[in-house]
C-alpha positions as semicolon CSV with decimal commas, in nm:
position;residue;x (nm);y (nm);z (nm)
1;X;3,422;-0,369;-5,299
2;X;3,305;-0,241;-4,944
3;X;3,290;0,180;-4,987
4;X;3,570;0,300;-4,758
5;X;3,350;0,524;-4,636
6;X;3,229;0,270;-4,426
7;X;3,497;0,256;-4,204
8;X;3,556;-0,153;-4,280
9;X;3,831;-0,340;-4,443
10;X;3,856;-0,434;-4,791
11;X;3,714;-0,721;-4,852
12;X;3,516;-0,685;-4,518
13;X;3,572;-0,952;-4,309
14;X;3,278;-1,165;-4,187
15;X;3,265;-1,435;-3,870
16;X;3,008;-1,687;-3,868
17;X;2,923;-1,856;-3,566
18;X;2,815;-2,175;-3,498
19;X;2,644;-2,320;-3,188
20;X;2,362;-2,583;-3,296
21;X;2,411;-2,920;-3,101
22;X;2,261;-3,119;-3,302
23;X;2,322;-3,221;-3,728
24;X;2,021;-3,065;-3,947
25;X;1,922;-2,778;-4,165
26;X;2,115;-2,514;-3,965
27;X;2,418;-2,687;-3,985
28;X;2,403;-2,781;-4,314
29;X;2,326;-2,493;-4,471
30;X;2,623;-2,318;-4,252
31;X;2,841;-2,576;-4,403
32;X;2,730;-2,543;-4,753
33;X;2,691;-2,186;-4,746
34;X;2,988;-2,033;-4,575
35;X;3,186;-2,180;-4,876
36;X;2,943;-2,035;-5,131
37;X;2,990;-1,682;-5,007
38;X;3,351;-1,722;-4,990
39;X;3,376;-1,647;-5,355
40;X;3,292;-1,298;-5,322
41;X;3,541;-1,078;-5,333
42;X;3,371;-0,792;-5,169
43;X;3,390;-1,075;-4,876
44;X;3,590;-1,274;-4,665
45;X;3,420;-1,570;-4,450
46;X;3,531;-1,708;-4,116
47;X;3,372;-1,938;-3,939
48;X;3,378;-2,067;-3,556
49;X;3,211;-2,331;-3,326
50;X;3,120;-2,159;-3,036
51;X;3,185;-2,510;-2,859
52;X;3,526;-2,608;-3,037
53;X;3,407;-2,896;-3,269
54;X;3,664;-2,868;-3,476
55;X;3,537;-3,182;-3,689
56;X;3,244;-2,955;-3,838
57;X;3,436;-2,757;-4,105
58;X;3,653;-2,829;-4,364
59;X;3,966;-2,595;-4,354
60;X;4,018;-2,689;-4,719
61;X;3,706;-2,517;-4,836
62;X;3,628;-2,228;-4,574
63;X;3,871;-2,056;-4,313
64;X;3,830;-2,180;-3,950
65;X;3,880;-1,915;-3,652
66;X;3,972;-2,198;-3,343
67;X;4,070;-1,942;-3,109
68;X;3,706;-1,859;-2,994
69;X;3,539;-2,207;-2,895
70;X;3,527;-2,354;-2,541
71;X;3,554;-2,750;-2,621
72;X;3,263;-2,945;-2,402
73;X;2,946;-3,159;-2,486
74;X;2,726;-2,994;-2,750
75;X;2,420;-2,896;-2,547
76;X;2,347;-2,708;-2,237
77;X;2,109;-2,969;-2,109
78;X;1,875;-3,301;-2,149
79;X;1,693;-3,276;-1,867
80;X;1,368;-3,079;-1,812
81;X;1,233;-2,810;-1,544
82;X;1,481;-2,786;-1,227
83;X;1,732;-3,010;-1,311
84;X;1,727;-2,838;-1,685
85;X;1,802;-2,477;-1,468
86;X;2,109;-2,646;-1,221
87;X;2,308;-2,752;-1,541
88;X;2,264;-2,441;-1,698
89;X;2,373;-2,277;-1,371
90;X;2,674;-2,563;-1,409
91;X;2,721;-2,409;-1,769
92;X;2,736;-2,040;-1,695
93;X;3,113;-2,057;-1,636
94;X;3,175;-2,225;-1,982
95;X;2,931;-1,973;-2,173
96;X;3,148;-1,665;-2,001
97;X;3,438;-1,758;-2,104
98;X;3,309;-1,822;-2,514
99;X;3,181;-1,442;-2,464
100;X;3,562;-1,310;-2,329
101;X;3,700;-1,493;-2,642
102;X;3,451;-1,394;-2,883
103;X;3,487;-1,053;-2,743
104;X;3,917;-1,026;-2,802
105;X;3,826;-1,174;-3,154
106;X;3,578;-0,926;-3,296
107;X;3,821;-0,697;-3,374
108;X;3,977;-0,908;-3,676
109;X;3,623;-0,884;-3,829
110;X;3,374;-0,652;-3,935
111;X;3,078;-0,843;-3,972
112;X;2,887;-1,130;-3,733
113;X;2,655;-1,354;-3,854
114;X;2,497;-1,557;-3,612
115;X;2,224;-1,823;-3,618
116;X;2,093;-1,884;-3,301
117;X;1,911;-1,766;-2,967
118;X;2,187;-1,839;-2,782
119;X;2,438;-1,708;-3,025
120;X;2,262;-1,315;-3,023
121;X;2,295;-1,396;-2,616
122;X;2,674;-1,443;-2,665
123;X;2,704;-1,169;-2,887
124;X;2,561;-0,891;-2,759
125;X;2,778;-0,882;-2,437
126;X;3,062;-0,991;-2,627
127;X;3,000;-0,685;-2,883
128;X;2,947;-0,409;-2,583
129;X;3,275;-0,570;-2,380
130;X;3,441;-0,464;-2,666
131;X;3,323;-0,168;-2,728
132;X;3,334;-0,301;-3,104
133;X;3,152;-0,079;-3,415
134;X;3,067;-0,444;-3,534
135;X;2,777;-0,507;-3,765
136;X;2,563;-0,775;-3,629
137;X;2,337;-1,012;-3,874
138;X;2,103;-1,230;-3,744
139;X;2,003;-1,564;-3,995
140;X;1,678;-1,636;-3,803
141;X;1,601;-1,999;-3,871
142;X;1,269;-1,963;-3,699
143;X;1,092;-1,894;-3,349
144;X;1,022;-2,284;-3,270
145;X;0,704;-2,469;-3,186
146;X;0,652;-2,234;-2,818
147;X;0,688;-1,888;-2,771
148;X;0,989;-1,712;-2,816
149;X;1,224;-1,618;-2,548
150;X;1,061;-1,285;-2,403
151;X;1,386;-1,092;-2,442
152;X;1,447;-1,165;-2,825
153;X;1,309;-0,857;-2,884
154;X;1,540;-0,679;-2,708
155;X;1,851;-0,864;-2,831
156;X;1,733;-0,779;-3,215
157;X;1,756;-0,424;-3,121
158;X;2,173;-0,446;-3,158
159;X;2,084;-0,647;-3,518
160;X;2,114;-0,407;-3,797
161;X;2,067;-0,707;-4,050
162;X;1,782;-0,986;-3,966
163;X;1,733;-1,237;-4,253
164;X;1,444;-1,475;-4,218
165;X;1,409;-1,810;-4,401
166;X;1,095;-1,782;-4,544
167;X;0,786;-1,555;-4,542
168;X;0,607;-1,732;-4,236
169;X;0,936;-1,636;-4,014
170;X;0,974;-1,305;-4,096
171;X;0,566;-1,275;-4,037
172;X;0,628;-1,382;-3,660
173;X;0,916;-1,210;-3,605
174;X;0,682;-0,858;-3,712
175;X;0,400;-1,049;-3,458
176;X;0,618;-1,054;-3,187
177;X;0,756;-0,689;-3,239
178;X;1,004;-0,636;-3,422
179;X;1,083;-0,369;-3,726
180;X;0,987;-0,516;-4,030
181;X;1,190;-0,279;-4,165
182;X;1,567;-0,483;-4,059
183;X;1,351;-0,796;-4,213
184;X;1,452;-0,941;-4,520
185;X;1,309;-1,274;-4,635
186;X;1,596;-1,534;-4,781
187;X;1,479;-1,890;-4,862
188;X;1,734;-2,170;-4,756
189;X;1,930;-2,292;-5,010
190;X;2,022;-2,664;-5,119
191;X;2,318;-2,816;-5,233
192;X;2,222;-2,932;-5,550
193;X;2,547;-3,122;-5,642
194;X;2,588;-3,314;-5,335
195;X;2,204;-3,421;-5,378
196;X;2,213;-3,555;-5,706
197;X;2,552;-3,664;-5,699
198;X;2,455;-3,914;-5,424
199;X;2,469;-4,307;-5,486
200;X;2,174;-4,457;-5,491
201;X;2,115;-4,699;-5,138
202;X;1,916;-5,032;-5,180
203;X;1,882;-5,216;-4,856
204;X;1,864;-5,612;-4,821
205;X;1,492;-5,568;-4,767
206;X;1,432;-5,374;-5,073
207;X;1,539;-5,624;-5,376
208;X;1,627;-5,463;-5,691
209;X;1,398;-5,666;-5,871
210;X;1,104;-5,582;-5,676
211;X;0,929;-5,334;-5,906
212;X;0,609;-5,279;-5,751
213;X;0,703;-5,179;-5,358
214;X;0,634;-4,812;-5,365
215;X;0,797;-4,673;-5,035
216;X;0,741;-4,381;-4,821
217;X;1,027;-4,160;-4,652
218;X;1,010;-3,989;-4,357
219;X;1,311;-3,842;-4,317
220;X;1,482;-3,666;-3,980
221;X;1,786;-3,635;-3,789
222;X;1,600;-3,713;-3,418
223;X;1,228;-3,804;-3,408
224;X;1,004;-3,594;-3,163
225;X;0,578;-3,616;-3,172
226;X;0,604;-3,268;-3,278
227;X;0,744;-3,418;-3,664
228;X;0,373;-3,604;-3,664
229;X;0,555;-3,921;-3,798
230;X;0,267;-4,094;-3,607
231;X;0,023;-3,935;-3,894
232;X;0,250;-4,126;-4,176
233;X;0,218;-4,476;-3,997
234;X;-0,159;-4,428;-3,977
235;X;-0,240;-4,306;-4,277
236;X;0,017;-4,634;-4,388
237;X;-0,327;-4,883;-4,288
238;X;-0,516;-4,734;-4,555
239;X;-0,269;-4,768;-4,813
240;X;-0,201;-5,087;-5,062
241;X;0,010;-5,377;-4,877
242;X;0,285;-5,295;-5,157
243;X;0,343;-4,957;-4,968
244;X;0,595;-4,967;-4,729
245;X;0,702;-4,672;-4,460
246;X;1,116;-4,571;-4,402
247;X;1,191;-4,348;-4,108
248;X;1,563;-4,199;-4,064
249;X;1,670;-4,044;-3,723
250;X;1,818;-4,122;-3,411
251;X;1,583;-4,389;-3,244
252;X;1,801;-4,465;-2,944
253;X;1,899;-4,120;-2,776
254;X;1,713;-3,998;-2,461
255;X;1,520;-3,666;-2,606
256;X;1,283;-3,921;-2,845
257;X;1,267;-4,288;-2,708
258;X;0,939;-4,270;-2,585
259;X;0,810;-4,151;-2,874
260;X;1,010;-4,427;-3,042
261;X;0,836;-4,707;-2,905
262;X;0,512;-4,555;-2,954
263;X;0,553;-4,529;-3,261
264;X;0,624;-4,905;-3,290
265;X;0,349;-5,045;-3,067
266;X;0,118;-4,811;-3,302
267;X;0,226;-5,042;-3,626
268;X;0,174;-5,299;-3,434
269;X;-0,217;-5,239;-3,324
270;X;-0,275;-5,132;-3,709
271;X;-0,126;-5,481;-3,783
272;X;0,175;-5,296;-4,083
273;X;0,454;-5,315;-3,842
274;X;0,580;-5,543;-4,120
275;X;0,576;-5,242;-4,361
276;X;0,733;-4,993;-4,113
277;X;1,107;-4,997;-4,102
278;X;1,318;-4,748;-3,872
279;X;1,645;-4,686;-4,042
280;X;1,828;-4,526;-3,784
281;X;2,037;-4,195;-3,824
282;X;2,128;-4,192;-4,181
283;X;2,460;-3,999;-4,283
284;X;2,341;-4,082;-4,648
285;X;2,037;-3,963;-4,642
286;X;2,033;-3,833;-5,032
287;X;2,094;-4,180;-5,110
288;X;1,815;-4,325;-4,890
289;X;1,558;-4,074;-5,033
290;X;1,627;-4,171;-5,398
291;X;1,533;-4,517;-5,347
292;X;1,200;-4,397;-5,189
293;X;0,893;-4,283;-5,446
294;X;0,746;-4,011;-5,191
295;X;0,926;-3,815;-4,940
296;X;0,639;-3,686;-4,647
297;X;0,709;-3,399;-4,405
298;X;0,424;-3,387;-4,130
299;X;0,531;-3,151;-3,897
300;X;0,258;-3,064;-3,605
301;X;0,441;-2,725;-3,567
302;X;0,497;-2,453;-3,784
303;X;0,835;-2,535;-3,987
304;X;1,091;-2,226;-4,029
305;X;1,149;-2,375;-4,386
306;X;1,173;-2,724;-4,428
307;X;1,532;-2,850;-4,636
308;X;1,427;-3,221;-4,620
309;X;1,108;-3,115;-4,850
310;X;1,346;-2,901;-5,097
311;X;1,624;-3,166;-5,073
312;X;1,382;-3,410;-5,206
313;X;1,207;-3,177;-5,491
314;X;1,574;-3,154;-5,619
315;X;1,593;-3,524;-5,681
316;X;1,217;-3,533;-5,882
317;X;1,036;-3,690;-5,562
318;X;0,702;-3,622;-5,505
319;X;0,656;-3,449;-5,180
320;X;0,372;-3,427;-4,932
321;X;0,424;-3,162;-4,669
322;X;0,179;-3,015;-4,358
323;X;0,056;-2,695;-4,380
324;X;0,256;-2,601;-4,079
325;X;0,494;-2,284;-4,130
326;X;0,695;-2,268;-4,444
327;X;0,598;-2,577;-4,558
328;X;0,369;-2,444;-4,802
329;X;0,610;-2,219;-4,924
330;X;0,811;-2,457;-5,014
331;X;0,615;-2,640;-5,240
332;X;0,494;-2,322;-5,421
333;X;0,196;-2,359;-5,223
334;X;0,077;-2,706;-5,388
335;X;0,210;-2,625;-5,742
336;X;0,542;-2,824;-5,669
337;X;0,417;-3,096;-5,420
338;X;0,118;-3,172;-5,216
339;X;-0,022;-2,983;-4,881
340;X;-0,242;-3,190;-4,622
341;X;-0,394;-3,055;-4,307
342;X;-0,301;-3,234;-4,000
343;X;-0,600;-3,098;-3,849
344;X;-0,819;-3,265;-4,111
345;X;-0,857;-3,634;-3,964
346;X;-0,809;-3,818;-4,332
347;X;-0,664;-3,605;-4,493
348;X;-0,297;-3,707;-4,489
349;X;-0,416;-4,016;-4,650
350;X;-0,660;-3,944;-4,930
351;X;-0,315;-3,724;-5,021
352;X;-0,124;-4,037;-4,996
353;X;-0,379;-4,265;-5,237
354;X;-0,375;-4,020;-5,497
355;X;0,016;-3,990;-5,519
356;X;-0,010;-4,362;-5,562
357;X;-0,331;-4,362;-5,779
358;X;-0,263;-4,108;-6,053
359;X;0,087;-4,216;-6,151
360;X;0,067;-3,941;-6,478
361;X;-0,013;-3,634;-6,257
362;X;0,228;-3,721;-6,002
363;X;0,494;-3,775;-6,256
364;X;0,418;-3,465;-6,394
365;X;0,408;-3,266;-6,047
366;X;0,742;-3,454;-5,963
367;X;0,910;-3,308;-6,282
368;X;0,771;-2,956;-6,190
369;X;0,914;-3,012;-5,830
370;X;1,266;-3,076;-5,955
371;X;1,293;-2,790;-6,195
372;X;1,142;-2,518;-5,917
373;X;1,364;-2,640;-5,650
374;X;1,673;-2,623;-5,886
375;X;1,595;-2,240;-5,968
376;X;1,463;-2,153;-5,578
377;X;1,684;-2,306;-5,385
378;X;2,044;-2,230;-5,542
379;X;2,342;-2,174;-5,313
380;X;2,419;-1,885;-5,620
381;X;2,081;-1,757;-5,564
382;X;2,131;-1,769;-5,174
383;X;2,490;-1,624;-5,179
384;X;2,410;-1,311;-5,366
385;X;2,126;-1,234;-5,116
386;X;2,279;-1,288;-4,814
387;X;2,587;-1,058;-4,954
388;X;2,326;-0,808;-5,060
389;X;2,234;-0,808;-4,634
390;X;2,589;-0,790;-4,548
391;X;2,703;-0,465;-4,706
392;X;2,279;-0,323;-4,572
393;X;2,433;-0,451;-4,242
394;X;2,758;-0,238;-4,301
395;X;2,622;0,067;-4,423
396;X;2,348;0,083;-4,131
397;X;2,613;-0,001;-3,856
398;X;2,824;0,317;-4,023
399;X;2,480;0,548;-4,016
400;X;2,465;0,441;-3,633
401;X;2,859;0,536;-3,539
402;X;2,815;0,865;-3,700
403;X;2,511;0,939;-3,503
């Protein structure tokens, strides 16, 4: 239990925020591990959409605060340079009147944990309106493939918790300034059940009886250059004819057509477009990766962690990830999958030929893939160290009221 010294309530009470605008890693593991630190007693969990998507949470398994969100569109904006700045001018209004609510609410809690950029922007005035003793908790899901906002160092200095997914994050958030010291690393958890529990997805162009196709999945919510699926269809041409390419994401929306089509005139000029098939956003994506054979993240920019790559360990696939960010990590640094250098022109697909020449090693490296990601990547595992940073979080935010 929280020491009463600490000037909290017992269990202390924690609000999570939520403000991504698009489905991924953040939200999932928000969704999955709200619920998981719910069954702490020392602990109760809250959670709120910032923009009043209601839809995102289940009530039945985690409690729902709907008196803070604004309802709108999920984004601030589409569009790029001036036109980006006029509709967040347009926006300012909205984003005010999320902090004035957030602000009247922090009382009920003890504890924020926030996600985002935008959510420590929110926060901080929201926390000084109210004058509130709050303890603030950053999950830092990484800086991005640019440079950071020039005042995030500034808005950490109100964190008395900062957890960082993975080793590479909390090294740039030390390059860029900040105390090491507030740092802790905590890996991203999976959720194993869901994973494996998944049905297995066969599409009409993918006959059960078809032994020998041996398909590779690239899979992501929205495709953008910067997730190098470009590298995958290339290094496709040098592969056997019986290898065939899956990509999952959102091929229609305005952020990635471009990049869409190039992608398809490129299978076209290397004469496979037969062999590439675009699967569109996939709600069942579990069940689309086990019917692939290798599951390849080639992210051009360094990756804060990487679920997708961890996702797929947990169901035995053999995985084949950049050396961008986390990645690495990931994979236990090659010991649980395979590491290729973007930068290396080639090199993504003499990876690829020995996955599909050496069927013995890769089984083996698959096997060592599932049982690592089932004993890194536990919500139990993830749970007990985020509620280890929680009651840090308390106990530094009661050494700074005393002062």
């Amino acid at each position: 239990m929280p020491d009463k010294t600490l000037g909290v309530s017992s269990p202390a009470r924690v609000l999570c925020t939520n403000i991504v605008s698009f489905g991924g890693g953040v939200l999932r593991v928000i969704q999955d591990g709200m619920p998981a630190l719910s069954q702490f007693h020392e602990i109760r969990v809250t959670v709120a959409d910032l923009y009043g998507r209601s839809e995102l949470f289940d009530p039945g398994t985690i409690e729902v605060d709907s008196s803070i969100g604004v309802p709108g569109r999920g984004y601030i904006s589409t569009n790029k340079g001036l036109r980006r700045w006029i509709d967040m001018f347009f926006q300012l209004a909205r984003h005010a009147r999320i902090v004035l609510r957030l602000s009247a609410a922090l009382t009920r809690y003890d504890i924020l944990f926030v996600h985002h950029y935008k959510e420590l922007v929110l926060a901080i005035p929201a926390i000084w309106l109210r004058r509130s003793s709050i303890a603030l908790v950053w999950h830092c899901h990484g800086l991005g493939d640019g440079a950071p906002p020039r005042f995030l160092r500034q808005l950490t200095n109100r964190c008395h918790r900062i957890n960082a997914i993975s080793n590479s994050v909390q090294d740039r958030l030390v390059e860029i300034g900040i105390d090491r010291r507030k740092i802790a690393t905590v890996y991203d958890a999976i959720n194993l059940c869901s994973i494996k529990e998944a049905d297995a997805w066969r599409p009409e162009e993918q006959p059960p009886s078809d032994p020998g196709r041996l398909v590779i999945l690239v899979a992501t919510s929205t495709m953008y250059s910067s997730k190098g699926i470009h590298l995958v269809v290339e290094a496709l041409a040098t592969l056997p004819d019986s290898c065939v390419l899956w990509i999952t994401g959102d091929d229609a929306s305005g952020f990635n057509r471009e990049y869409v089509e190039e992608l398809k005139a490129l299978s076209w000029r290397l004469c496979i477009a037969d062999r590439v098939k675009f699967l569109g956003f996939r709600p069942d994506i579990y069940s689309v990766m086990k019917a692939a054979n290798v599951i390849c993240v080639p992210s051009l920019v360094p990756e804060g962690f990487g679920l997708v790559a961890a996702e797929a360990m947990a169901l035995g696939k053999v995985v084949v990830v950049s050396n961008r960010g986390a990645l690495p990590e990931v994979v236990d640094h090659g010991r649980a999958g395979l590491v290729f250098d973007p930068d290396v022109p080639g090199d993504l697909a003499e990876k690829l030929n020995l996955v599909f020449n050496n069927p013995t090693r890769i089984a083996a490296l698959a096997a060592d893939a599932a049982s690592y990601a089932a004993k890194a990547y536990s919500y139990t595992r993830w749970a007990e160290e985020v509620k280890k940073g929680f009651l840090i979080a308390l106990q530094s935010n009661s050494a700074d009221c005393t002062q």
